[in-house]
N, CA, C and O of each residue as an XYZ file, in Angstrom:
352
protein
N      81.340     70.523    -23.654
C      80.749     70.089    -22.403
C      79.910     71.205    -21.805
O      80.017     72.355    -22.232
N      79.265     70.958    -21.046
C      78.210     71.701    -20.655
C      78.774     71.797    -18.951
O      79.234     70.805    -18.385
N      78.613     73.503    -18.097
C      78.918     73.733    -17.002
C      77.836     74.613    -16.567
O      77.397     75.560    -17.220
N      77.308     74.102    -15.027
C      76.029     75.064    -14.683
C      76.941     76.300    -13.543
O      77.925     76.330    -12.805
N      76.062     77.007    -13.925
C      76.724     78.947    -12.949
C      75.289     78.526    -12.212
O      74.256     77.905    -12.465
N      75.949     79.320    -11.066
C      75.085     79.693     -9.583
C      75.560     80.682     -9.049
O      76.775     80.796     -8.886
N      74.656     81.630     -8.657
C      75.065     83.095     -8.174
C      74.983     82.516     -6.738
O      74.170     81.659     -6.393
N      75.964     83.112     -5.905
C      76.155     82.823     -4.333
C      74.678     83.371     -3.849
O      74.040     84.051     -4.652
N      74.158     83.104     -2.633
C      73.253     83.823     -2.027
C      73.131     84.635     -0.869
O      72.198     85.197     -0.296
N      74.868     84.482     -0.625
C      75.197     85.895      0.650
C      76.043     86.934      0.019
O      76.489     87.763      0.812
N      76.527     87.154     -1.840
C      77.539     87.532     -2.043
C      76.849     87.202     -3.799
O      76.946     86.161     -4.450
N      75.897     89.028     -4.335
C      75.838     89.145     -5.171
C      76.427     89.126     -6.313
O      75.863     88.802     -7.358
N      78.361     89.690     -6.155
C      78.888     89.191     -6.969
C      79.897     88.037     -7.548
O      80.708     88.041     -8.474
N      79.505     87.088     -6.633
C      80.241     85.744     -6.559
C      79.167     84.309     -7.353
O      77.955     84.233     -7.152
N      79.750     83.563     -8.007
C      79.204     83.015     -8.785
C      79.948     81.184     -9.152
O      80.763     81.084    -10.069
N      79.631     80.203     -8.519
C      80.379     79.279     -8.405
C      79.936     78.423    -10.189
O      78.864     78.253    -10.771
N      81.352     78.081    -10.531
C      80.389     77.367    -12.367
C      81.144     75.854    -12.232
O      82.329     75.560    -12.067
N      79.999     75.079    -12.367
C      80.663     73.553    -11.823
C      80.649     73.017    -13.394
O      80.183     73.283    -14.502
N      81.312     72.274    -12.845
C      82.384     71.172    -13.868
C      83.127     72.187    -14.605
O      83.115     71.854    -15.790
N      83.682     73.129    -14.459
C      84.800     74.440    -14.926
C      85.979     73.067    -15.812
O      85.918     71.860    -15.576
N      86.716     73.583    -16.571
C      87.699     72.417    -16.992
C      87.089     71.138    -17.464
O      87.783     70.280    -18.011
N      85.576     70.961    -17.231
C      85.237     69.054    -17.876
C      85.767     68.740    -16.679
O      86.805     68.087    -16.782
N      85.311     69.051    -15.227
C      86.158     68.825    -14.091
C      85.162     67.580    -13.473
O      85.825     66.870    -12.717
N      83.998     67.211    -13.576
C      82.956     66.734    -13.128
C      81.842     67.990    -12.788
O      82.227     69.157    -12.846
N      80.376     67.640    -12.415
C      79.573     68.321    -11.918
C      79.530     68.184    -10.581
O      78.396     68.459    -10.190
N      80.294     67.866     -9.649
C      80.793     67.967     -8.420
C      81.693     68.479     -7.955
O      81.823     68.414     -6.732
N      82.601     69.142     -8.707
C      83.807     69.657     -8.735
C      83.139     71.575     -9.729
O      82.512     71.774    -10.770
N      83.793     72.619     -8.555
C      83.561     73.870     -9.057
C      84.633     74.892     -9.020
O      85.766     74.460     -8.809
N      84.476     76.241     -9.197
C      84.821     77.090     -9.203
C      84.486     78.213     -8.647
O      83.317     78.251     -8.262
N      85.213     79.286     -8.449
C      84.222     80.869     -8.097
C      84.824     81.878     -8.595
O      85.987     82.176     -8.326
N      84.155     82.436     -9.292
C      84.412     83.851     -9.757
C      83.520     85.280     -9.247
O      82.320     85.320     -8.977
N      84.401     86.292     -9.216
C      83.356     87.352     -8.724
C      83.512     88.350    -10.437
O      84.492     88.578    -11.147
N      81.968     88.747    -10.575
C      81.505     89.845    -11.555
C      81.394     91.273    -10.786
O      80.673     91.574     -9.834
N      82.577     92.255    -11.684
C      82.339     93.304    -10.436
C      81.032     94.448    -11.533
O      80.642     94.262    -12.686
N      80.765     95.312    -10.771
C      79.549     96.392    -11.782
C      80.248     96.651    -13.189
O      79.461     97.327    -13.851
N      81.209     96.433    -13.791
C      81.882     96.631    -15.273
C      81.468     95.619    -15.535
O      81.652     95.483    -16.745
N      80.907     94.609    -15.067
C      81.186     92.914    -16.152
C      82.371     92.348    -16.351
O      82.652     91.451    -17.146
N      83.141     92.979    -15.501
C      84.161     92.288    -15.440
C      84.946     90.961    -14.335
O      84.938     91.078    -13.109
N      85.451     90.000    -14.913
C      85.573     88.723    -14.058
C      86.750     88.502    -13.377
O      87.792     89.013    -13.788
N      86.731     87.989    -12.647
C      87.748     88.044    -11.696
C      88.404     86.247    -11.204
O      87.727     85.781    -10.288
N      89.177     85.607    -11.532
C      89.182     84.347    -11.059
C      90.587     84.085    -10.187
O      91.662     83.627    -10.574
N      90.204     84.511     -8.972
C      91.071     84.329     -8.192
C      91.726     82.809     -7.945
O      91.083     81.802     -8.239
N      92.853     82.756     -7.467
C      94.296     81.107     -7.653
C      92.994     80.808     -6.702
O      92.328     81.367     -5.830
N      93.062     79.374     -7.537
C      92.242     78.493     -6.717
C      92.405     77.286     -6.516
O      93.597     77.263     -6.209
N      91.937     75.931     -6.456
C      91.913     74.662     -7.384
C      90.777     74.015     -7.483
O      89.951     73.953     -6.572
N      90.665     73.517     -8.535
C      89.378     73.016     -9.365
C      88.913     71.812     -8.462
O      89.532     70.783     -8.734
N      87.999     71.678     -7.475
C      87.808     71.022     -6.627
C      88.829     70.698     -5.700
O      89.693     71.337     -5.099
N      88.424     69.355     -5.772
C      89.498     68.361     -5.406
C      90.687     67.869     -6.149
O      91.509     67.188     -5.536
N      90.894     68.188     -7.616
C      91.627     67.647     -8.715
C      93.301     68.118     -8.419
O      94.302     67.722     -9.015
N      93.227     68.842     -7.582
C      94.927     69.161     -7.437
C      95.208     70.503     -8.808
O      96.259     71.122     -8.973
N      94.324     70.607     -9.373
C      94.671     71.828    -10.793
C      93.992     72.479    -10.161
O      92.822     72.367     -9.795
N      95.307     73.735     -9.909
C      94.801     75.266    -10.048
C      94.700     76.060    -11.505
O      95.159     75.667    -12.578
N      93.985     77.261    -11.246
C      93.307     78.146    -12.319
C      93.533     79.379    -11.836
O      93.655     79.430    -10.612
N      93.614     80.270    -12.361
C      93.428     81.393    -12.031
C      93.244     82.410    -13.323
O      94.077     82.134    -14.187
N      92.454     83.419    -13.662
C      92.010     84.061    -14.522
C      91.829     85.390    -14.535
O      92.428     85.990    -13.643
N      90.925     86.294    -15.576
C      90.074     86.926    -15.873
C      89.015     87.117    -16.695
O      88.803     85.930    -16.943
N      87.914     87.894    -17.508
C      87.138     87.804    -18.260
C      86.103     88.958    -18.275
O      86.228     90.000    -17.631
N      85.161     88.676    -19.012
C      84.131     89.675    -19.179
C      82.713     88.845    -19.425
O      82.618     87.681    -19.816
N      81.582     89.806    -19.073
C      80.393     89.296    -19.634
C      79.324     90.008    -20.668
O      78.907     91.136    -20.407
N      79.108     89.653    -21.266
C      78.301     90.791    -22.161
C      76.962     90.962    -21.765
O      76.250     90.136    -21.193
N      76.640     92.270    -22.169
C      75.619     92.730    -21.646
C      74.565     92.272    -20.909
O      74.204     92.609    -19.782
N      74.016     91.303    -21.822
C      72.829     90.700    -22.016
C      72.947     88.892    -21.159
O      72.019     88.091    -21.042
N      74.195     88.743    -20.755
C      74.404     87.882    -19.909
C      74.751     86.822    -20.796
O      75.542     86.052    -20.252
N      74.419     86.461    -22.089
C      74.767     85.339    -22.791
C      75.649     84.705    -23.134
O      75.569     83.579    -23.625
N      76.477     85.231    -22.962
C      77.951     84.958    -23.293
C      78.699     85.243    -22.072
O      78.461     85.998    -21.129
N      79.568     84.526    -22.303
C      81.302     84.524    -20.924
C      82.367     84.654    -21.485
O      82.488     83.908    -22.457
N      83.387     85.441    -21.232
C      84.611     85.557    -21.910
C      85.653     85.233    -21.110
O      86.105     86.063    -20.321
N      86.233     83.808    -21.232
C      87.564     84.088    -20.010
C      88.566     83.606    -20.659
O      88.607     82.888    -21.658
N      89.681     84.230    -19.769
C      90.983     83.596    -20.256
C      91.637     83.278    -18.553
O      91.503     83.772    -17.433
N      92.271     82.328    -19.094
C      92.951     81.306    -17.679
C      93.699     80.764    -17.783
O      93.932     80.475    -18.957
N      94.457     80.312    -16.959
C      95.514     79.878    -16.803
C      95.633     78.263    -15.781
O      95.752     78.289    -14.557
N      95.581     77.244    -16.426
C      95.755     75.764    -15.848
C      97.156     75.305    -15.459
O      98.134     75.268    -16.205
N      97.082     74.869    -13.818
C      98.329     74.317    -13.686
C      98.223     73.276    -12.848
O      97.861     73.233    -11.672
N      98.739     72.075    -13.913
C      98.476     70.596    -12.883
C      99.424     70.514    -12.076
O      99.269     69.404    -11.565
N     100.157     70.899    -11.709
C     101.668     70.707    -10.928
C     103.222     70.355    -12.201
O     104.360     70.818    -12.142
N     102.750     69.600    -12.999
C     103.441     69.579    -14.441
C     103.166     69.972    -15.276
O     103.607     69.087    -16.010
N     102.639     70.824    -16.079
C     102.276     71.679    -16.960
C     101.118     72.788    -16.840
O      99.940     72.699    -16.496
N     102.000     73.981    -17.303
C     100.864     75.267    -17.458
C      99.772     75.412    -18.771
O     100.243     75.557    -19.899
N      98.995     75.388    -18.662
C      98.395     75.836    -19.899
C      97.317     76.971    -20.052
O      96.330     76.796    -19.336
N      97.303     78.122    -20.854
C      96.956     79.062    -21.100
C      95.692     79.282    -21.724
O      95.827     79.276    -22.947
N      94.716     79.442    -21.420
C      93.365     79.066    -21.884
C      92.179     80.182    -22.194
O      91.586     80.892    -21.382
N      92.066     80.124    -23.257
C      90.545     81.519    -23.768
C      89.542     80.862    -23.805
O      89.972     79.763    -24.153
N      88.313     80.753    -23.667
C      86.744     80.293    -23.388
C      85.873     81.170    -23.647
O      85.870     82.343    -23.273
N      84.991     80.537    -24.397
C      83.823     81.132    -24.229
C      83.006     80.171    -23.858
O      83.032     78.980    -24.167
N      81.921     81.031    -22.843
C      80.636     80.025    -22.082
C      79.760     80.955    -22.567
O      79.674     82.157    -22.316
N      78.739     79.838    -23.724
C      77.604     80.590    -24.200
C      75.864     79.638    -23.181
O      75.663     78.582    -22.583
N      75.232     80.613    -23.482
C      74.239     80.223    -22.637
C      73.436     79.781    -23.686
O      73.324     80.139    -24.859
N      72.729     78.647    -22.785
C      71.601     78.082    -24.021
C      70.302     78.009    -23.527
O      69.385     77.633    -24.257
């Protein structure tokens, strides 16, 4: 599935990526990139869906790639999750 990133525009390193999870494209996320490239996905929940996430990750250099690992919890099951978001 395909998810679009948007860099915030009061908050250089904050970055909302919608449909996160195959969640819908109305439904998002936020992560902050600190100066390492490194990601940060603070407890959240995936819109409206009642599933929280919470993570970390990296980005490579050149921006093309996303590296995360996360953690899904619908209220009944956890699940443990590695990703990659490649850019096209």
């Amino acid at each position: 599935y395909t998810v679009d990133i948007c860099k915030s525009e009061s908050d250089s390193t904050v970055y909302a990526i919608y449909n996160f999870y195959n969640s819908g494209n109305e439904e998002r996320i936020y992560i902050e990139i600190n100066s390492n490239k490194e990601i940060s996905i603070e407890p959240q929940f995936v819109g409206n869906s009642g599933i929280s996430v919470e993570g970390s990750g990296e980005v490579e250099n050149d921006y093309k790639k996303i590296f995360l690992n996360y953690t899904i919890d619908s209220g009944t099951k956890v699940i443990d999750i590695n990703s990659i978001l490649t850019r096209l």
